[in-house]
C-alpha positions as CSV (number, residue, x, y, z in Angstrom):
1,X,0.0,0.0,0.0
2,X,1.2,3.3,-0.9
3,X,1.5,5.8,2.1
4,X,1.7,9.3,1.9
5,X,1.9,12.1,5.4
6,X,3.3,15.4,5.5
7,X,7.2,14.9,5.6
8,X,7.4,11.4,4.3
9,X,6.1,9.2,1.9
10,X,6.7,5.6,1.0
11,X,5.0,1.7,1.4
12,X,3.3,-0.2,4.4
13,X,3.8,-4.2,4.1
14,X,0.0,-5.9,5.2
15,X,-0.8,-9.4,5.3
16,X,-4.4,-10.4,5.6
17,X,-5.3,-14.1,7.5
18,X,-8.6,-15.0,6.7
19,X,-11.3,-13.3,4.4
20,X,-12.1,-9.3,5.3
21,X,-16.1,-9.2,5.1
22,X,-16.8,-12.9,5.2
23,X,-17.1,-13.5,8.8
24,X,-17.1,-11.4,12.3
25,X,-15.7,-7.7,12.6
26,X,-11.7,-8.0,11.6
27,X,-8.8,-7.4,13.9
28,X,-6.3,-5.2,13.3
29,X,-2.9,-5.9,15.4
30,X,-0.4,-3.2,15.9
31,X,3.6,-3.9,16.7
32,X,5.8,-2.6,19.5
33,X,9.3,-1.4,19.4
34,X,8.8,1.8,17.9
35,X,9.8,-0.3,14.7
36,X,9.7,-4.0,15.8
37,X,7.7,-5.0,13.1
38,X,5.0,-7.3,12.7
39,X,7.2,-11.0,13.1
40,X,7.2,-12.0,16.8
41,X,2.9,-10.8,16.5
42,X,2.0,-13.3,13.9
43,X,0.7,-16.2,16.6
44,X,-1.7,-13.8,17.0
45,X,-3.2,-15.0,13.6
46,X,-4.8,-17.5,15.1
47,X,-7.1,-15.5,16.5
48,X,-8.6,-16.3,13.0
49,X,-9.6,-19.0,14.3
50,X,-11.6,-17.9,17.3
51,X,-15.0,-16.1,16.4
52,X,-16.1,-18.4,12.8
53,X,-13.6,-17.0,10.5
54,X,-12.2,-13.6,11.6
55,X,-10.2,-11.9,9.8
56,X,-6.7,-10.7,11.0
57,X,-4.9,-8.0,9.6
58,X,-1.0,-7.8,10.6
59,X,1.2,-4.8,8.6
60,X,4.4,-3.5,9.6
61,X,4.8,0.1,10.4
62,X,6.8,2.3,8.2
63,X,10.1,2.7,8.5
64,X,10.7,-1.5,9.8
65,X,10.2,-4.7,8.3
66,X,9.2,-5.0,5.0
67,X,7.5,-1.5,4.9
68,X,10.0,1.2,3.4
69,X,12.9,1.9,5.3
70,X,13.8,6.0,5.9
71,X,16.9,6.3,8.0
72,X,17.4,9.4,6.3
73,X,14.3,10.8,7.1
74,X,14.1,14.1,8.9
75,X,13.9,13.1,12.6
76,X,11.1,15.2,13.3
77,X,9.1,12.8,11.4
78,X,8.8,9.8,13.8
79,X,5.8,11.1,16.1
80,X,2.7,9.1,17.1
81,X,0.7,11.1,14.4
82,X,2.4,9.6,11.4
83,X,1.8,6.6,13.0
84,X,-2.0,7.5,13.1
85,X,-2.3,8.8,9.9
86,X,-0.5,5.6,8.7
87,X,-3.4,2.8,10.1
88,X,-5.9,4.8,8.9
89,X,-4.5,5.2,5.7
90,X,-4.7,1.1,5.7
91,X,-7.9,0.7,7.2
92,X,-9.5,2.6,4.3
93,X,-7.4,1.0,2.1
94,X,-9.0,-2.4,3.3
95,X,-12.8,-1.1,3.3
96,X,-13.1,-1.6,7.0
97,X,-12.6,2.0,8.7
98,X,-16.0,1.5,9.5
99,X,-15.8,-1.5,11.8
100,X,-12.8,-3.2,13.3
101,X,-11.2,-4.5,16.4
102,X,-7.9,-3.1,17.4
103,X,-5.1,-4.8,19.6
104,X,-2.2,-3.1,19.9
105,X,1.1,-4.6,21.6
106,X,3.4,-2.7,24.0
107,X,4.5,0.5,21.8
108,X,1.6,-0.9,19.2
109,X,-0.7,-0.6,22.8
110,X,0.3,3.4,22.5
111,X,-0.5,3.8,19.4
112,X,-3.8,2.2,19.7
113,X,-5.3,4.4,21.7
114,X,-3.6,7.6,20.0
115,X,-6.2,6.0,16.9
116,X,-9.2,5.8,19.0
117,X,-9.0,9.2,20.2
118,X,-8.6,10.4,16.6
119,X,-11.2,8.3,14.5
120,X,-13.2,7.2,17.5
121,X,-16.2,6.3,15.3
122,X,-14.5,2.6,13.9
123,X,-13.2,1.1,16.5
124,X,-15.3,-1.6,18.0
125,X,-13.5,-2.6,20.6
126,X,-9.8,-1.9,22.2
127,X,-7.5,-4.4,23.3
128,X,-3.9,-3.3,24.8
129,X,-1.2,-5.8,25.1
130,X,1.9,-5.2,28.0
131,X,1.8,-1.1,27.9
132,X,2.1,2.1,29.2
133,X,-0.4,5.0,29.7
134,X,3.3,7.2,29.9
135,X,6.9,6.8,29.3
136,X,7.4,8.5,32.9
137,X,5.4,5.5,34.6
138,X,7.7,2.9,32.0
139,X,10.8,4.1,32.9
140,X,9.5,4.0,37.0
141,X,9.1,0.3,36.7
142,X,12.3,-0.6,34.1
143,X,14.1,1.1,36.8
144,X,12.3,-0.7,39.9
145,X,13.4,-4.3,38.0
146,X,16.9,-3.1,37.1
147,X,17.4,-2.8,40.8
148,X,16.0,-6.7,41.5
149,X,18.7,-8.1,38.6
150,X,21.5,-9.6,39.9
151,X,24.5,-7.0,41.6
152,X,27.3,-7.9,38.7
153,X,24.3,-7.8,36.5
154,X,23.4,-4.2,37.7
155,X,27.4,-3.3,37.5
156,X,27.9,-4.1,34.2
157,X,24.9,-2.1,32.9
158,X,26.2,0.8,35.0
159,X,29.4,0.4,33.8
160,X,29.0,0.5,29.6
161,X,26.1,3.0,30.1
162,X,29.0,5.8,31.5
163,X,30.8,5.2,28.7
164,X,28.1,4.9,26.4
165,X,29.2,1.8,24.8
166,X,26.2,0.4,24.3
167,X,27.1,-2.4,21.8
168,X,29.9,-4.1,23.8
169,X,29.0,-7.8,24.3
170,X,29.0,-7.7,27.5
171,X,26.3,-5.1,28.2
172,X,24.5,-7.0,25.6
173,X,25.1,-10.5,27.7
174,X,23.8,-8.2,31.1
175,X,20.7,-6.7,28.7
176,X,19.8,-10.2,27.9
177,X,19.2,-10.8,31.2
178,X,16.9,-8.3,31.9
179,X,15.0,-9.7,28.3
180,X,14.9,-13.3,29.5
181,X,13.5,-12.4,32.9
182,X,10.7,-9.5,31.4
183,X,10.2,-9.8,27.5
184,X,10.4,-13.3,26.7
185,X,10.5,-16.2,28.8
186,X,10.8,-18.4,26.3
187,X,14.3,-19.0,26.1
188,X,15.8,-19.4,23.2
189,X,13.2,-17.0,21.9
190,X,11.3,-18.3,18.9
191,X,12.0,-18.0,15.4
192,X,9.4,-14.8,15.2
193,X,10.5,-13.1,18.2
194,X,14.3,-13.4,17.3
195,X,13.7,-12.0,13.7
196,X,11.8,-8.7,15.3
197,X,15.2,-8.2,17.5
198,X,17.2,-9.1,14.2
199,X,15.2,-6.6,12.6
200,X,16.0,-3.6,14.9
201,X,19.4,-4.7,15.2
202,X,19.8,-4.2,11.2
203,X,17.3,-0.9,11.5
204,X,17.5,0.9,14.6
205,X,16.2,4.5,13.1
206,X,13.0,4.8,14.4
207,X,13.7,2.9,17.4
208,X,16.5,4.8,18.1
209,X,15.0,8.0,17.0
210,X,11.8,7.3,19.4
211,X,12.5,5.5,22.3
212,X,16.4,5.7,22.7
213,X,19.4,3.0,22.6
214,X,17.9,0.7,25.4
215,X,14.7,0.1,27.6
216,X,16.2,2.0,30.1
217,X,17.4,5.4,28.1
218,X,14.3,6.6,27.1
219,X,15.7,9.6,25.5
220,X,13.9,10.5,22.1
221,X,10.9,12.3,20.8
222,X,8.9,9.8,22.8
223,X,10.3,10.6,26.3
224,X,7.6,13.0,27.8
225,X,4.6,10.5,26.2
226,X,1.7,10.5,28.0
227,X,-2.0,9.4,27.4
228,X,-3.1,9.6,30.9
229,X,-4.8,13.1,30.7
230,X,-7.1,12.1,27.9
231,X,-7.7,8.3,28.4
232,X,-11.6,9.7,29.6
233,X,-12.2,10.5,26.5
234,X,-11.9,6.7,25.0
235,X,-15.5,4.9,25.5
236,X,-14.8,1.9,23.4
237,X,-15.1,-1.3,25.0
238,X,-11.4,-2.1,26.6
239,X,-9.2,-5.2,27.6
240,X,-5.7,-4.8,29.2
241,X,-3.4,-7.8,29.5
242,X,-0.3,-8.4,30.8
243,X,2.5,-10.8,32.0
244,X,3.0,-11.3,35.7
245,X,6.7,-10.6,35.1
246,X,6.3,-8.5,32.7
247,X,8.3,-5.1,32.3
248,X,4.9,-3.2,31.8
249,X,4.4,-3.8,35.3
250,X,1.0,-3.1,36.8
251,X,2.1,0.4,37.5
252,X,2.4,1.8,34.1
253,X,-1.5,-0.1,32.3
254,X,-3.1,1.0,35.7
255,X,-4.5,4.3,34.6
256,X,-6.2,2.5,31.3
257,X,-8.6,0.9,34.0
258,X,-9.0,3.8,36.2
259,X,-9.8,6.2,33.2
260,X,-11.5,4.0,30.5
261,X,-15.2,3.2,31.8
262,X,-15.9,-0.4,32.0
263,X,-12.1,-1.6,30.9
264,X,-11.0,-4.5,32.2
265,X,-7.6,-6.5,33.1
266,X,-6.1,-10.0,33.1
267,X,-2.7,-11.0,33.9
268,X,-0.9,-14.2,32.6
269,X,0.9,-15.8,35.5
270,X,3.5,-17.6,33.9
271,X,4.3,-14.4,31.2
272,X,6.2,-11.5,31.0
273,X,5.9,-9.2,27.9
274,X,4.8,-11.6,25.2
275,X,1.8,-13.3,26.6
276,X,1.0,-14.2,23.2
277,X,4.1,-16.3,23.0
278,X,4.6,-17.5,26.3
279,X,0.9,-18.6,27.0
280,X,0.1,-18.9,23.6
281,X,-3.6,-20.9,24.0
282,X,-4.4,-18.9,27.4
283,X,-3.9,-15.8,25.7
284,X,-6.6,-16.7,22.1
285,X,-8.7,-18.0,24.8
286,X,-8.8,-14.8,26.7
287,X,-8.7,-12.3,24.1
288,X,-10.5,-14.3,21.6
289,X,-13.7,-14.3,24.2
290,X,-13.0,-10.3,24.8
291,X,-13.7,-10.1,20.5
292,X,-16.3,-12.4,20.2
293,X,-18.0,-10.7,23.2
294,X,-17.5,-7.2,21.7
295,X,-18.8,-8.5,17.9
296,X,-22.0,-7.3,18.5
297,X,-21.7,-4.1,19.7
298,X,-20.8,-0.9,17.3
299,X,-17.6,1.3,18.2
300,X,-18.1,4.6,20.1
């Protein structure tokens, strides 16, 4: 699909699982990272499967993936509103602006409610996977289980962080760590999950450009985020999940219950930040019965 916003123009990748229009409402799944791509969110097809024949649409956001790559892009550029302008550029594209579920994962869990609260009017029901209502509450709790990893663990990260040498192997080994404990439990990640990492690793602009150089250094256009003030606003039906050990710890999804009327929660125990993946069947089960519920009943 061509794509076209004020500053940059190129291609978004989709893939389509299913048949858009031949069975319930379709669901439209949005990636983390900033610029993750779509890879380590494609068990999430399966959701096909749940509610006779729903469609699932996956894409990768510009600027990852297989989308078109910018790196020399005007860093002004990589802002939540291109983002927005981006899905619903794709949603008309596929005929279903008009009716769709959206689940958005960690950064993709952002996004999704940045899309509600500018085209309201489509979006049947919300679903947001392992994130934060601000990057102030995210960097709280990254910093809360930094101080639980082990003390040589903790020194090391301290220690290439002053110099910022942030691709020596050993702060990668330390980093790994804290990705085994809170990201992905399943160790060695799957083939999906380690392409996405691949993929950043090989193109780090938006990333980079966004969030920063780790988890922890939250230093690009991202770093003041915050949804919290206008979450009141959103009245479409709403699930939060998360892993138990998850780095979107309770902390930072908390105000999506406390401001969205009627949102609801559930935490995999044995997860951290890929439910999806870790509790694969638990998680279709949960959110499947969230969409199926939610079918029936028109966007705000």
């Amino acid at each position: 699909m061509a794509f076209s916003a004020p500053g940059l123009a190129g291609t978004t990748w989709y893939r389509v699982t299913g048949e858009l229009g031949a069975g319930p409402p379709p669901l439209v799944v949005l990636h983390g990272g900033p610029g993750a791509a779509h890879d380590y969110c494609l068990s999430m097809a399966n959701l096909a499967g749940v509610g006779e024949g729903r469609a699932v649409v996956h894409y990768d956001q510009i600027g990852c993936g297989r989308s078109s790559h910018h790196p020399d892009a005007d860093p002004a550029v990589w802002k939540p509103e291109l983002f927005v302008a981006e899905l619903q550029q794709l949603v008309e594209h596929l005929g279903i602006a008009e009716d769709f579920h959206l689940l958005g994962q960690s950064w993709g869990g952002m996004l999704a409610p940045e899309y509600v609260l500018a085209h309201p009017a489509g979006v049947r029901s919300l679903t947001i996977c392992d994130s934060p209502a601000s990057m102030e509450l995210w960097l709280q709790a990254a910093n809360l289980l930094r101080a639980e990893l082990p003390e040589e663990v903790q020194q090391t990260l301290t220690r290439y962080e002053a110099s910022g040498d942030y691709d020596d192997p050993a702060y990668l080994a330390a980093m790994q760590v804290f990705y085994d404990a809170h990201v992905c439990r399943v160790v060695p990640n799957p083939p999906e999950v380690a392409a996405t990492f691949a993929q950043i690793e090989a193109e780090p602009t938006v990333y980079h450009t966004m969030n920063g150089p780790t988890e922890f250094h939250v230093v690009g256009s991202m770093k003041d985020w915050t949804i919290v003030d206008r979450l009141p606003a959103i009245s479409v039906p709403t699930l939060v999940v998360s892993g138990a050990h998850d780095e979107a710890m309770p902390l930072v999804w908390q105000p999506f219950l406390d401001a969205i009327r009627g949102s609801r929660s559930h935490v995999f125990p044995a997860s951290s930040h890929m439910p999806h993946v870790e509790e694969h069947e638990a998680f279709l089960e949960v959110v499947g019965g969230f969409l199926a519920e939610h079918d029936g009943q028109a966007g705000a």
